[in-house]
Backbone as ProteinMPNN parsed JSONL, in Angstrom:
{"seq_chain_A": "XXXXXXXXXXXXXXXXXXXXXXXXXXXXXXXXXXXXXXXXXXXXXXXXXXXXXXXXXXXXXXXXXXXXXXXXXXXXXXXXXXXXXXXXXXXXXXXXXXXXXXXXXXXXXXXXXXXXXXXXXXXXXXXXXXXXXXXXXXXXXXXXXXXXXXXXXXXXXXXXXXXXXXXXXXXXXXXXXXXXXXXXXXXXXXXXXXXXXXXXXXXXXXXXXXXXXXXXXXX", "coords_chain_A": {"N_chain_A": [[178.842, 188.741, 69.698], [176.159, 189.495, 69.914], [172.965, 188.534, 70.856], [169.589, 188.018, 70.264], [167.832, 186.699, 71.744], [167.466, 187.672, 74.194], [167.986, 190.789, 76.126], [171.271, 192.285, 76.464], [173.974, 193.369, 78.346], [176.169, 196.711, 77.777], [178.771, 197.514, 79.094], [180.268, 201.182, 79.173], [182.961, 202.633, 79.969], [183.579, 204.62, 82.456], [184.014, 208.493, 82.348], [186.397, 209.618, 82.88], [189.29, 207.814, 84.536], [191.586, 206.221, 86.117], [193.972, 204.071, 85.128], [194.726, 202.121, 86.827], [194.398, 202.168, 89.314], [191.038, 201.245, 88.671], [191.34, 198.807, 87.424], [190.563, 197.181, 89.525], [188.163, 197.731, 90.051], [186.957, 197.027, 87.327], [187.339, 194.253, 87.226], [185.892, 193.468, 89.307], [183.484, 194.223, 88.613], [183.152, 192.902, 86.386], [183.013, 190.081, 86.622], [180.572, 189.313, 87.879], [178.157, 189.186, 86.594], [176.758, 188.16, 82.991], [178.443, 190.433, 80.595], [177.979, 191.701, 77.596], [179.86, 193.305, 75.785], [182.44, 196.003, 76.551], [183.148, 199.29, 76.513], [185.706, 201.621, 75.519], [185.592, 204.401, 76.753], [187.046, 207.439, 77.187], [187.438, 210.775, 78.196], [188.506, 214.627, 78.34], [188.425, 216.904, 80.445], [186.853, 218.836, 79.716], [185.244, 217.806, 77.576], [186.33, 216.398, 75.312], [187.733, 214.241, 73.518], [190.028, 212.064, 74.902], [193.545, 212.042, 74.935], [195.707, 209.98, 72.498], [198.07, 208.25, 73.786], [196.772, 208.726, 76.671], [194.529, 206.659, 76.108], [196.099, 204.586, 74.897], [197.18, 203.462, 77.242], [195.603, 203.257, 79.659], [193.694, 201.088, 78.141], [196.32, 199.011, 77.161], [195.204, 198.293, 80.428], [193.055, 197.103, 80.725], [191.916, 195.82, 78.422], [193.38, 193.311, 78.455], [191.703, 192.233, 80.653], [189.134, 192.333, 80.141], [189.075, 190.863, 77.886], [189.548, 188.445, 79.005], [187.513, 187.692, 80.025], [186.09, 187.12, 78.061], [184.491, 189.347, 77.028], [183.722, 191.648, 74.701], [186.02, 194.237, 73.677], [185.834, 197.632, 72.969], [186.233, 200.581, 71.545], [185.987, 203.831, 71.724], [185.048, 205.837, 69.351], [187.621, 206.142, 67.693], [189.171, 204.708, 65.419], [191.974, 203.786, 64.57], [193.097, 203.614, 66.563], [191.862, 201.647, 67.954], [191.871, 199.634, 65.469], [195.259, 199.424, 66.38], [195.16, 198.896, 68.388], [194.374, 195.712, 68.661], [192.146, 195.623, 69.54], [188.46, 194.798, 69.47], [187.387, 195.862, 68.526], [184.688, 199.476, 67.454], [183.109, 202.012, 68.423], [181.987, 204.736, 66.509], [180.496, 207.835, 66.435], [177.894, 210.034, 64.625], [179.326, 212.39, 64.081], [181.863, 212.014, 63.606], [183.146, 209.681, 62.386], [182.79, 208.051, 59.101], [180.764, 205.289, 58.777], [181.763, 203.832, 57.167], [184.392, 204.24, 56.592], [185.41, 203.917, 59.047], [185.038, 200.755, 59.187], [186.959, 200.049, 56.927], [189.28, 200.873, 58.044], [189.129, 199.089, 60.872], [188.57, 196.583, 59.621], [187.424, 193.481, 58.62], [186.738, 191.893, 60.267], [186.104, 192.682, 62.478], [184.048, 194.915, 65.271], [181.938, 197.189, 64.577], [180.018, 200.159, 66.054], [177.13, 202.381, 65.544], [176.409, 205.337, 66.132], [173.52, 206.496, 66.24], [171.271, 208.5, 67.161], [168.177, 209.695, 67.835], [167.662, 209.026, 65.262], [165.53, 207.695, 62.409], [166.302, 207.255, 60.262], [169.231, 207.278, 59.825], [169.959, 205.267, 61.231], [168.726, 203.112, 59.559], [169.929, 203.863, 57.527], [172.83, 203.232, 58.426], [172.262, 200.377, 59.657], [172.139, 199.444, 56.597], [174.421, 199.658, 55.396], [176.388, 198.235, 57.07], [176.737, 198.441, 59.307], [177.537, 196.756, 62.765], [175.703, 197.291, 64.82], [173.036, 199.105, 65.576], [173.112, 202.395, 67.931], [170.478, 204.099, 69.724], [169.381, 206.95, 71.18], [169.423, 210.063, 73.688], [167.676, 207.737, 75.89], [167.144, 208.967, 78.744], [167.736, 211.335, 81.122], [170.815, 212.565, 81.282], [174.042, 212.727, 83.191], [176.51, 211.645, 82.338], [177.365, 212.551, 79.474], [176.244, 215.355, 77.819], [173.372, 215.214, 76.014], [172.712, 214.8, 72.773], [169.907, 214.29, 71.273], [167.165, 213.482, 72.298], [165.297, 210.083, 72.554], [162.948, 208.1, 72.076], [160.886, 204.988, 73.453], [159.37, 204.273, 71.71], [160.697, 204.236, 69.64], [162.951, 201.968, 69.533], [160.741, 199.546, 69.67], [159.736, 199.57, 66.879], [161.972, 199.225, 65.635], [163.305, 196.735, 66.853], [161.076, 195.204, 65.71], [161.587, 195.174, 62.739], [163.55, 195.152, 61.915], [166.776, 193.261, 61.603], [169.732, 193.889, 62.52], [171.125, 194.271, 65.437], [170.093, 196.41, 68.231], [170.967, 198.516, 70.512], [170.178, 200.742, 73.511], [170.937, 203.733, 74.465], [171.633, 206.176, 77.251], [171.366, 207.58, 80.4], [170.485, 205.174, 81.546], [169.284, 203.411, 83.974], [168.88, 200.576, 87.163], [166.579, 201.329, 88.206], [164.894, 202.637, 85.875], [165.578, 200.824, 83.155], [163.555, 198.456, 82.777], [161.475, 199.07, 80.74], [163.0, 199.489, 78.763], [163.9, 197.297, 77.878], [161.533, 195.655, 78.208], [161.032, 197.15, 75.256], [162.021, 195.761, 73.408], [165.244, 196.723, 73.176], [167.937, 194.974, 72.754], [170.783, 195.676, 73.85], [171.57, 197.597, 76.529], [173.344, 200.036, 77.204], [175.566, 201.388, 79.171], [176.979, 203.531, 81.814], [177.645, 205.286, 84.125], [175.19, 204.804, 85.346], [176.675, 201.558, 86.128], [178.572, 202.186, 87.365], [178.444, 204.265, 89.159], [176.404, 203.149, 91.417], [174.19, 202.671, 94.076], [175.146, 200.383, 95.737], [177.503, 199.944, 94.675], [179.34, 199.162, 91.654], [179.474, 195.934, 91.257], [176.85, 195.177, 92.114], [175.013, 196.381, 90.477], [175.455, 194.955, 88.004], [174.668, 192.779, 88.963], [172.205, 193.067, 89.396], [171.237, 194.191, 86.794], [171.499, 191.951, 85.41], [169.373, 190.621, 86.501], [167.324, 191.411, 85.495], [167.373, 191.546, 82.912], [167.116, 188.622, 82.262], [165.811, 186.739, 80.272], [163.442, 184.919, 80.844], [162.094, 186.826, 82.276], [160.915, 187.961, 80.027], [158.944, 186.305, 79.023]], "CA_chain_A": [[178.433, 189.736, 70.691], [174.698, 189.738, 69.862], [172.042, 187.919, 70.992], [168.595, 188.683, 70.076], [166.586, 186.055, 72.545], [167.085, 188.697, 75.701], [168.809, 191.736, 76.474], [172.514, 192.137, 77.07], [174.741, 194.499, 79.374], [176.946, 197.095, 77.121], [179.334, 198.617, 79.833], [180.663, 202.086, 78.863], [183.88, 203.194, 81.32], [183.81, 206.172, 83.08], [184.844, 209.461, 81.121], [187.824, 209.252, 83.88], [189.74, 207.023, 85.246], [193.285, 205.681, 87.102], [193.691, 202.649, 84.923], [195.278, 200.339, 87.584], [192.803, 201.638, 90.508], [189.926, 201.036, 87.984], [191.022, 197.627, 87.153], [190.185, 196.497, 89.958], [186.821, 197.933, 90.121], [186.452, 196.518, 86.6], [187.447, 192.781, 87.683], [184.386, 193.016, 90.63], [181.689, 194.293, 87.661], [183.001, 191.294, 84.818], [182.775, 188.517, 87.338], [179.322, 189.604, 89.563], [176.966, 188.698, 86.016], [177.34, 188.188, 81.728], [178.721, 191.082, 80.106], [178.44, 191.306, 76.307], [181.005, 194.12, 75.811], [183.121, 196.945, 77.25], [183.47, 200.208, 75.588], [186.558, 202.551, 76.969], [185.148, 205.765, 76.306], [187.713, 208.48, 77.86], [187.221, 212.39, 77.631], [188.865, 215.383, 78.952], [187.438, 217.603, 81.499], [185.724, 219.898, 78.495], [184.451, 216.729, 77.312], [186.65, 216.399, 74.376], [188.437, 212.678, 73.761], [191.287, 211.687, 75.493], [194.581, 211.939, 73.896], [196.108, 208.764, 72.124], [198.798, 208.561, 74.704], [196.035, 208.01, 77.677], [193.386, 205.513, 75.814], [196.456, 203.328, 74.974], [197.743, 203.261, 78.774], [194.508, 202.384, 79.807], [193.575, 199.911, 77.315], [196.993, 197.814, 77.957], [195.778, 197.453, 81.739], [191.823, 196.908, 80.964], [191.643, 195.563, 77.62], [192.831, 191.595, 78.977], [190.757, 191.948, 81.869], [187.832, 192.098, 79.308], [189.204, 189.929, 76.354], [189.678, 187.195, 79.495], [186.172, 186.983, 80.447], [184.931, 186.651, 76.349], [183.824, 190.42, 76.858], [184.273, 192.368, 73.551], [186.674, 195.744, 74.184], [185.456, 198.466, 72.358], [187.281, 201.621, 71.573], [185.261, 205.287, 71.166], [185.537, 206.969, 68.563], [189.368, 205.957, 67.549], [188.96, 203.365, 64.367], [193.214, 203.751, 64.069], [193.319, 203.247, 68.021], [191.292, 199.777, 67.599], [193.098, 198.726, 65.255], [196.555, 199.166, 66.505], [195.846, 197.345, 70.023], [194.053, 194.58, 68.772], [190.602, 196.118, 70.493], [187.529, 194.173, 69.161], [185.704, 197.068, 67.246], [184.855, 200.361, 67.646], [182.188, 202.918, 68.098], [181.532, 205.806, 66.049], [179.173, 208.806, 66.515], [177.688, 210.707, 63.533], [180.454, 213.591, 63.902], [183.587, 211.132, 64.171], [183.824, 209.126, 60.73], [181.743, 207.45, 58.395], [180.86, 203.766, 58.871], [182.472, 202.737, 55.772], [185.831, 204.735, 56.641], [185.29, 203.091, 59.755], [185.239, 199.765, 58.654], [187.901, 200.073, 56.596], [190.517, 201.206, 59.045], [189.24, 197.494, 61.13], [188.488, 195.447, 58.952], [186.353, 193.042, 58.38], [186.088, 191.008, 61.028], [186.019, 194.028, 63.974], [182.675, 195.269, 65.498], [181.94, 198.455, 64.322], [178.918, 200.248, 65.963], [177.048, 203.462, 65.079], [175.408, 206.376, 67.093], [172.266, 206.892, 65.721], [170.228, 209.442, 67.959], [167.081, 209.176, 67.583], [166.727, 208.72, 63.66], [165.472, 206.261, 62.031], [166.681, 207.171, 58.828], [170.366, 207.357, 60.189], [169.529, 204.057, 61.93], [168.482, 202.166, 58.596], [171.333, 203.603, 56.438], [174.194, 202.298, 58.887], [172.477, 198.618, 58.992], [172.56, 199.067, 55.058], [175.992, 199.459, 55.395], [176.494, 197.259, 57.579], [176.95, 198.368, 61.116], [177.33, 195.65, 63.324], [174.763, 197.768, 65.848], [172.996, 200.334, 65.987], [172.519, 202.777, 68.768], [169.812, 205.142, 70.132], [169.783, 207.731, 72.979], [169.217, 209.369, 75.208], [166.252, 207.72, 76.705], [166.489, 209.375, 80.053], [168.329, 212.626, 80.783], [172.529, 211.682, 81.791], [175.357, 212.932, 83.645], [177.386, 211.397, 81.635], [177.724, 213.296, 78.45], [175.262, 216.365, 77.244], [172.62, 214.267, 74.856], [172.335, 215.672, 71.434], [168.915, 214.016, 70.799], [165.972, 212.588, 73.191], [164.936, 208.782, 71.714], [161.562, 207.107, 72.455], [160.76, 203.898, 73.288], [158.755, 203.54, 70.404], [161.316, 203.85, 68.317], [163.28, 200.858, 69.895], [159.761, 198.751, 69.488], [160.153, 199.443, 65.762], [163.884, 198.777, 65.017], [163.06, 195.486, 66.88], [159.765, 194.08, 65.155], [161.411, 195.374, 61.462], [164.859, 195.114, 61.539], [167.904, 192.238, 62.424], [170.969, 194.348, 62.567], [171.117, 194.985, 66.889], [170.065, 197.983, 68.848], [171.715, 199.647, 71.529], [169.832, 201.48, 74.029], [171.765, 204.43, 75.732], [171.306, 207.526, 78.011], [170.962, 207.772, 81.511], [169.991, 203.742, 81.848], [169.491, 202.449, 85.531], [168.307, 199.615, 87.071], [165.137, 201.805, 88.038], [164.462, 202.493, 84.637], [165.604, 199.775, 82.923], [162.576, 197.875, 82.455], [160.813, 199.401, 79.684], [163.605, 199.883, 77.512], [164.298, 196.147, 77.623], [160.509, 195.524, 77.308], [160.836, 197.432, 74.464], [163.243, 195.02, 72.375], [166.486, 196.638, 72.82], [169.606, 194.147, 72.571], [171.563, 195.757, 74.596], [171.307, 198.353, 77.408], [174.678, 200.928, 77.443], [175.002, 201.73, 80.475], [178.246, 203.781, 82.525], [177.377, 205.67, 85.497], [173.789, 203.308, 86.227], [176.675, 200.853, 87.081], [179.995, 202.707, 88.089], [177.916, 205.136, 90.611], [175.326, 202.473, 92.098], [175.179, 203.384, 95.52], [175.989, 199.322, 96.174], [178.698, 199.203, 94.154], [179.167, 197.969, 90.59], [179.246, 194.299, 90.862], [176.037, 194.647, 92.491], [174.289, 196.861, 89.98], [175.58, 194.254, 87.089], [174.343, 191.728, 89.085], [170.716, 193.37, 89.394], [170.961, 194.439, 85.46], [170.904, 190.4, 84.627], [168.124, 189.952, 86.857], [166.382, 192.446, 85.155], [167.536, 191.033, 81.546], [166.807, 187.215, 82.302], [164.536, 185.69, 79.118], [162.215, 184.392, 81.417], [161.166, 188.14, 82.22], [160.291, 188.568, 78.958], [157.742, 185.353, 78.646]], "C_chain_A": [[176.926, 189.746, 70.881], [174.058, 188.446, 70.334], [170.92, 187.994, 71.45], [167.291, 187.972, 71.063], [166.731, 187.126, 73.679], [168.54, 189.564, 74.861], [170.358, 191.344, 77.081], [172.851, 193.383, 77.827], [176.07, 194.913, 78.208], [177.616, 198.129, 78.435], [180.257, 199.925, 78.916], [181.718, 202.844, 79.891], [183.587, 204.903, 82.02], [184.717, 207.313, 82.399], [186.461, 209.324, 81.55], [188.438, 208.464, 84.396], [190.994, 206.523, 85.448], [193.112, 204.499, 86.231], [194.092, 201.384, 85.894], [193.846, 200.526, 88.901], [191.44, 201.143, 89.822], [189.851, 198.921, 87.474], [190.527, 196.529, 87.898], [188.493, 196.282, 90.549], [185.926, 197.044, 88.906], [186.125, 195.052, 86.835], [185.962, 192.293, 88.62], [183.308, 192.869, 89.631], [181.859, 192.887, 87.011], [182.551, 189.878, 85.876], [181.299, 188.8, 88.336], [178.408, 189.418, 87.889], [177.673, 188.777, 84.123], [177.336, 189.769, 81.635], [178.844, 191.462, 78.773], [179.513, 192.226, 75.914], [181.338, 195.384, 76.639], [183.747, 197.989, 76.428], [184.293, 201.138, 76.037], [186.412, 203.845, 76.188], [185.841, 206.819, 77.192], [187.512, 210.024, 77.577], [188.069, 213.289, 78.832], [188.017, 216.194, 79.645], [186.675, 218.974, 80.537], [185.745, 218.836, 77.499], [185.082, 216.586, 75.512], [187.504, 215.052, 74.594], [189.791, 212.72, 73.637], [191.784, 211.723, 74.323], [194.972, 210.386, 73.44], [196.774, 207.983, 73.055], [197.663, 207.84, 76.171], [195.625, 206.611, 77.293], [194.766, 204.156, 75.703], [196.769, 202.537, 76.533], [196.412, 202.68, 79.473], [193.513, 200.674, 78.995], [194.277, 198.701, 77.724], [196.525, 197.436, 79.47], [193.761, 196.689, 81.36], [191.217, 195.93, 79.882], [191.927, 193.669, 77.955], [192.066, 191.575, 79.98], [189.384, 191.646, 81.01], [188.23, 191.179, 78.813], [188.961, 188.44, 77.505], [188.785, 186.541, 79.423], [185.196, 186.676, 79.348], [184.318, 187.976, 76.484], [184.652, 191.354, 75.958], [184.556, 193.784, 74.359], [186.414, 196.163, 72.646], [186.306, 199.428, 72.195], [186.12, 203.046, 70.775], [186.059, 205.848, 70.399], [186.855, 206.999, 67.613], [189.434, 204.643, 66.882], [190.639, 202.965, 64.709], [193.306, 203.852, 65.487], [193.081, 201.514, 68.107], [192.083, 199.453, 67.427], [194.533, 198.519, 65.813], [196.578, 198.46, 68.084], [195.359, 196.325, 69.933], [192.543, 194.418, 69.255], [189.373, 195.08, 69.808], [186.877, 194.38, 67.87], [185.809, 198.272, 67.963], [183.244, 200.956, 67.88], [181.984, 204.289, 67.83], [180.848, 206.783, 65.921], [179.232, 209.296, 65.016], [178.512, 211.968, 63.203], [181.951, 212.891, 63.716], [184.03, 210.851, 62.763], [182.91, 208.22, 60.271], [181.427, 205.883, 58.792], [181.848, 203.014, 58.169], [184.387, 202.798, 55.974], [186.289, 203.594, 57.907], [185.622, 201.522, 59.944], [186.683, 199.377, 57.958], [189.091, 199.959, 57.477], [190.503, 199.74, 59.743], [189.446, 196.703, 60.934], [186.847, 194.666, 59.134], [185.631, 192.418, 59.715], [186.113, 191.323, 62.737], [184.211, 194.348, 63.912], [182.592, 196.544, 64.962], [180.174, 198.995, 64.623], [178.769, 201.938, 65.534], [176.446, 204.052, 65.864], [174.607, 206.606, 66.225], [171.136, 207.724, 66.185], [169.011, 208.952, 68.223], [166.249, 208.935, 66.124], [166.347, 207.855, 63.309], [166.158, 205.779, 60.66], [168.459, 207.025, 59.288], [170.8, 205.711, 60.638], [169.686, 202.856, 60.115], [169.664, 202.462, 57.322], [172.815, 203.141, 57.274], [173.646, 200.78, 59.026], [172.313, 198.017, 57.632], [173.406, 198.897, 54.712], [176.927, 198.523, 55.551], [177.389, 197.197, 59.077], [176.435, 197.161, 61.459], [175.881, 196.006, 64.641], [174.377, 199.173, 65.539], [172.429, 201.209, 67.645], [171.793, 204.283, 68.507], [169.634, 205.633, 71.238], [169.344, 209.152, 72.097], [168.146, 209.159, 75.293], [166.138, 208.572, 77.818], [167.297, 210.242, 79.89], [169.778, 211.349, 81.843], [172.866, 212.905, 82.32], [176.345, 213.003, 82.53], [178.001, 211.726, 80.63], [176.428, 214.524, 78.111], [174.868, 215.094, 75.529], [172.607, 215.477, 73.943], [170.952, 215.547, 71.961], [168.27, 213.478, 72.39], [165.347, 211.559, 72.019], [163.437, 208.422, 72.529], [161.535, 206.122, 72.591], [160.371, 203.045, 72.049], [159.597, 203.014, 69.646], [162.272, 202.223, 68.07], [162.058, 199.436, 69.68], [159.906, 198.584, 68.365], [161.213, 198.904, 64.963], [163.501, 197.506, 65.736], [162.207, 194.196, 66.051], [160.504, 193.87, 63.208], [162.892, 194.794, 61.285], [165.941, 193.568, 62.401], [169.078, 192.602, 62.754], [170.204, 194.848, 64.245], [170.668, 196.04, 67.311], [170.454, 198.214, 69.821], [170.925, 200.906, 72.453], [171.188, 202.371, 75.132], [171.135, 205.67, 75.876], [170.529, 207.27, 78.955], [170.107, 206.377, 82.262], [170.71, 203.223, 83.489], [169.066, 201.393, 85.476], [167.03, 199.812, 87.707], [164.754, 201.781, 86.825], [164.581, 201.637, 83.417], [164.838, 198.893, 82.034], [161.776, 198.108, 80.84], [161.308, 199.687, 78.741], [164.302, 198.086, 77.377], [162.775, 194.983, 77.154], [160.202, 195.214, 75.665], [161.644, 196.056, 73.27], [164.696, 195.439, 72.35], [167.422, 195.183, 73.163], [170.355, 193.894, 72.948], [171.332, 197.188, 75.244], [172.85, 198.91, 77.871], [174.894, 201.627, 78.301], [176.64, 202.416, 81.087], [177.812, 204.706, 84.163], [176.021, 204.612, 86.691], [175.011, 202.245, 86.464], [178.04, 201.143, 88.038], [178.992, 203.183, 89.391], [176.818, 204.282, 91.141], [175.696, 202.688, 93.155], [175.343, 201.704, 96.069], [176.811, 198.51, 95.377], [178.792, 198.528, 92.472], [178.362, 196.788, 90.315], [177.854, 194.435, 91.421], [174.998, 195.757, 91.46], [174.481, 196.012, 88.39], [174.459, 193.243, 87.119], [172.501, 191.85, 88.99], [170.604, 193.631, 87.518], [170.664, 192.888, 84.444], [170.126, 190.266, 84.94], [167.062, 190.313, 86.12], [166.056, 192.194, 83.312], [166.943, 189.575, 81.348], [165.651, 187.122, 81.176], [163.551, 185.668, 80.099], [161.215, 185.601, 81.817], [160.541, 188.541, 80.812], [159.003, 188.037, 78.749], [156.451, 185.713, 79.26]], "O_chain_A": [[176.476, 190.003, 71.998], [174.64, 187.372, 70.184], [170.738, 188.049, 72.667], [166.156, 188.438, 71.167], [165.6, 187.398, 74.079], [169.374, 189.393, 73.972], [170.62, 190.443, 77.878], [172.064, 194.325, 77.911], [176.827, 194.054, 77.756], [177.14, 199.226, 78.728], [180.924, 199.524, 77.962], [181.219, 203.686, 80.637], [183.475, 206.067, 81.636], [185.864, 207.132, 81.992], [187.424, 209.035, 80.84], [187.682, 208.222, 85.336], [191.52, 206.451, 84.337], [192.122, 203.813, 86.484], [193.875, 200.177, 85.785], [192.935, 199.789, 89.278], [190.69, 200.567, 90.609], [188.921, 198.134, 87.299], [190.172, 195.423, 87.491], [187.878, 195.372, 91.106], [184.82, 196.529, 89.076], [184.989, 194.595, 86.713], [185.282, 191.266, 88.618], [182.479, 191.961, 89.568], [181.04, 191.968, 87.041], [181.819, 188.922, 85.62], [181.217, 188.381, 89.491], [177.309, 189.73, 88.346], [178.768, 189.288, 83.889], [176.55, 190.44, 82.304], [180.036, 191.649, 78.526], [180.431, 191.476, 75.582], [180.471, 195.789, 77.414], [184.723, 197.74, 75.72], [183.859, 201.714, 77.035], [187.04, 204.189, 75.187], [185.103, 207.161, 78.116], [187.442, 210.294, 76.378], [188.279, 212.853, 79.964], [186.813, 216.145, 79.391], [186.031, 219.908, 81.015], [186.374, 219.097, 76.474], [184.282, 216.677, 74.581], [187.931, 214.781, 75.716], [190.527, 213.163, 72.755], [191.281, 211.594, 73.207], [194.452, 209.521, 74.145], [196.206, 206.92, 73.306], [197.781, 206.682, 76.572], [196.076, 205.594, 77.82], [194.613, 203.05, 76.22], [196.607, 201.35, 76.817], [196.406, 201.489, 79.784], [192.973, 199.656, 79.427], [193.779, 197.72, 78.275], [197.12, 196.496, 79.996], [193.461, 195.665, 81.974], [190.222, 195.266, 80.169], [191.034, 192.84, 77.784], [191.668, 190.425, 80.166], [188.665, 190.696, 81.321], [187.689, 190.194, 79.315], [188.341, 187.468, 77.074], [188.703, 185.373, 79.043], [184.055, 186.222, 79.422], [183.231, 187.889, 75.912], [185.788, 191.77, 76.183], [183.868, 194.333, 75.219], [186.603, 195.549, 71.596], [187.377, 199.204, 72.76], [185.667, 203.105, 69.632], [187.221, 206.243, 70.503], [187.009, 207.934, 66.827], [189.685, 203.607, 67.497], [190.765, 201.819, 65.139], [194.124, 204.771, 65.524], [193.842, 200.559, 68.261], [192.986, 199.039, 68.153], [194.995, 197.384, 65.692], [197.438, 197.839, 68.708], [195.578, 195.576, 70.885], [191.909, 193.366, 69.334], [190.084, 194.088, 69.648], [186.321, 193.823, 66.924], [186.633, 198.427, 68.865], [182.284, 200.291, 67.491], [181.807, 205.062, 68.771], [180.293, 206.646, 64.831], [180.199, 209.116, 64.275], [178.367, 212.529, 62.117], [183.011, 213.517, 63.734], [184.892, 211.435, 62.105], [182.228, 207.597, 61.084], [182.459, 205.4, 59.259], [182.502, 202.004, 58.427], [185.272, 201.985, 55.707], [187.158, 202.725, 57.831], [186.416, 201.144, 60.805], [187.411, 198.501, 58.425], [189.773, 198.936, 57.544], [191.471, 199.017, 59.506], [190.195, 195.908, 61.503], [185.74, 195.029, 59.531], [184.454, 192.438, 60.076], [186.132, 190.616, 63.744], [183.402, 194.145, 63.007], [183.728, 197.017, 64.979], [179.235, 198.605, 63.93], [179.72, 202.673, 65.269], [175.725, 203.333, 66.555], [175.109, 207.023, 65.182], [170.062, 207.636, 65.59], [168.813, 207.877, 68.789], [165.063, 208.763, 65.84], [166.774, 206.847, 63.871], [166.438, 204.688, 60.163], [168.838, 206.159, 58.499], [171.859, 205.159, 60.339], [170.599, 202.095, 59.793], [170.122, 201.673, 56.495], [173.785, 202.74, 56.631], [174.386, 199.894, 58.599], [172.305, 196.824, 57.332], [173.61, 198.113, 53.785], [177.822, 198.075, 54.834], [178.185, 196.443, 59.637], [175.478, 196.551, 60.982], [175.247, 195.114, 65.203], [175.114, 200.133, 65.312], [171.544, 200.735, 68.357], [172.086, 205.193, 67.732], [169.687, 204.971, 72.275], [169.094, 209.415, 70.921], [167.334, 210.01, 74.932], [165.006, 209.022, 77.993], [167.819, 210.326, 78.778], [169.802, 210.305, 82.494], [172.272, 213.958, 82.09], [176.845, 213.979, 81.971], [179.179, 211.376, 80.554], [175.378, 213.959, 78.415], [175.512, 214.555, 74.629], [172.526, 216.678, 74.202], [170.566, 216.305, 72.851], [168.944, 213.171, 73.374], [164.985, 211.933, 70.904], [163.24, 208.68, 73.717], [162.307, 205.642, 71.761], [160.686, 201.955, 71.571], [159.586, 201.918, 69.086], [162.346, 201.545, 67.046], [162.556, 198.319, 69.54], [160.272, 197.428, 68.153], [161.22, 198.295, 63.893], [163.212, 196.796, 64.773], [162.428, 193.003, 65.841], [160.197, 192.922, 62.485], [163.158, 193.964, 60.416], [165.743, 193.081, 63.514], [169.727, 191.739, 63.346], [169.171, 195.505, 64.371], [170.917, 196.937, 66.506], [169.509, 197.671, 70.393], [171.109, 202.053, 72.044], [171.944, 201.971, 76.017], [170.368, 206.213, 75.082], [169.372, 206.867, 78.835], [169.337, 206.457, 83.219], [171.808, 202.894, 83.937], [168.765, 200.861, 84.407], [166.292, 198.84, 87.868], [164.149, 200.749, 86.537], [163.656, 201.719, 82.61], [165.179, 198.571, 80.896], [161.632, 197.213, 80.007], [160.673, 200.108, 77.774], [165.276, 197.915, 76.645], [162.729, 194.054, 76.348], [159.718, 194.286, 75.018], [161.168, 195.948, 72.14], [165.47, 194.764, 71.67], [167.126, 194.537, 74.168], [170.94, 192.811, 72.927], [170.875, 198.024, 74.465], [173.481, 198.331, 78.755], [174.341, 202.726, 78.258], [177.587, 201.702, 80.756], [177.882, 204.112, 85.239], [175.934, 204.12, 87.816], [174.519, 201.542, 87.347], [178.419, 200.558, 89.053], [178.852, 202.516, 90.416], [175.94, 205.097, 91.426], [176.851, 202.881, 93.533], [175.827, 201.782, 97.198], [176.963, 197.296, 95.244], [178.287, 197.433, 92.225], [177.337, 196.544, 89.679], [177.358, 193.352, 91.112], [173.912, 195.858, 92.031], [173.682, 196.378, 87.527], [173.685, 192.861, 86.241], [171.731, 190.964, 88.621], [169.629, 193.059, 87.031], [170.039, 192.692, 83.401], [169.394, 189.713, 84.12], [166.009, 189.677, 86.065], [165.059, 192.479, 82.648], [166.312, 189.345, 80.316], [164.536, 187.549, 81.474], [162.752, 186.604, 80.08], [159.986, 185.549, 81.762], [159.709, 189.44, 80.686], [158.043, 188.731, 78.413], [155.449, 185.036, 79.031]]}, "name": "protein", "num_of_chains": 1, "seq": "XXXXXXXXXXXXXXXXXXXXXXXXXXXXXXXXXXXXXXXXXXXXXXXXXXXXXXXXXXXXXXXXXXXXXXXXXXXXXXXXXXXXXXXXXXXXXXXXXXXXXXXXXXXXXXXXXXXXXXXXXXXXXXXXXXXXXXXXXXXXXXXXXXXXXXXXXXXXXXXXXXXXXXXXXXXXXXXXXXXXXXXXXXXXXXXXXXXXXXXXXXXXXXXXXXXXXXXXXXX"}
């Protein structure tokens, strides 16, 4: 999944969604630029996570559409969801379940990432562990979920120059803002409304998020 010479694209689904009308929205984003994974993050309308029951129904229609294109499927929050469809890996917030429990429930050879806010200390004891990533957020203010924490760039400059375990930039990431959090060293750029709600469309806010990632911007 990783790769530390440039920035990657971490899509995050929409809290909502029709899984068959969505798949075809998904199909336009995976094929319009690279994708390193796809995280199906579902919630109820008081922002509490989907029942078991939904995430699998969605999963079966979204989960080969990803696996086709070599883009790792993720699963929020739901280690004992992962595992039982075969999902990739998982991601965990600091209220959900430990890394290690985490792990466990996967296995070994599943992704398992961590929410990390803006700590650093939270940050450096899950890649002791041995999170496969860590993330920090929000950089910018969201829609998308109520941020615990506000993150800094800095701190992304740091976790890059010191550390080798991944980072994960999320909250409220466009392809206006963008720039300076890929500057910075993140990894990967987590992104769900910057590319569901672009006002031209997905595939064409993927396709601007590579331009914007390309190595050669970095040199």
């Amino acid at each position: 999944m990783s790769d530390r010479n440039h920035c990657q694209l971490y899509l995050i689904t929409p809290p909502r969604l029709e899984p068959a009308a969505f798949a075809d929205v998904l199909r336009r984003a995976l094929d319009a630029g690279p994708v390193a994974c796809l995280q199906l993050r579902l919630k109820t309308e008081d922002e509490k996570t989907a029942d078991n029951t939904t995430i699998y129904k969605a999963a079966e229609v979204l989960m080969p559409i990803a696996q086709e294109r070599g883009v790792a499927f993720l699963v929020n929050d739901l280690p004992e969801v992962a595992a039982a469809i075969g999902a990739d890996g998982v991601h965990v917030g600091q209220e959900d379940m430990s890394y290690a429990e985490a792990r466990r429930i996967v296995g070994d050879d599943a992704i398992v990432g961590v929410t990390c806010h803006n700590s650093r200390h939270m940050a450096m004891a899950a890649g002791e562990a041995g999170a496969d990533y860590v993330a920090f957020g929000a950089f910018y203010p969201t829609t998308t979920k109520e941020p615990k924490t506000q993150a800094d760039i800095e701190l992304l400059k740091w976790w890059a120059e010191v550390f080798e375990v991944p980072c994960v930039a999320i909250g409220g990431i466009t392809t206006q803002n963008a720039a300076p959090l890929i500057e910075a060293g993140a990894d990967f750029l987590a992104v769900s409304s910057g590319v569901w709600a672009h006002p031209q469309g997905p595939a064409a806010a993927v396709t601007e998020f590579n331009r914007l990632m390309a190595p050669e911007r970095k040199a």
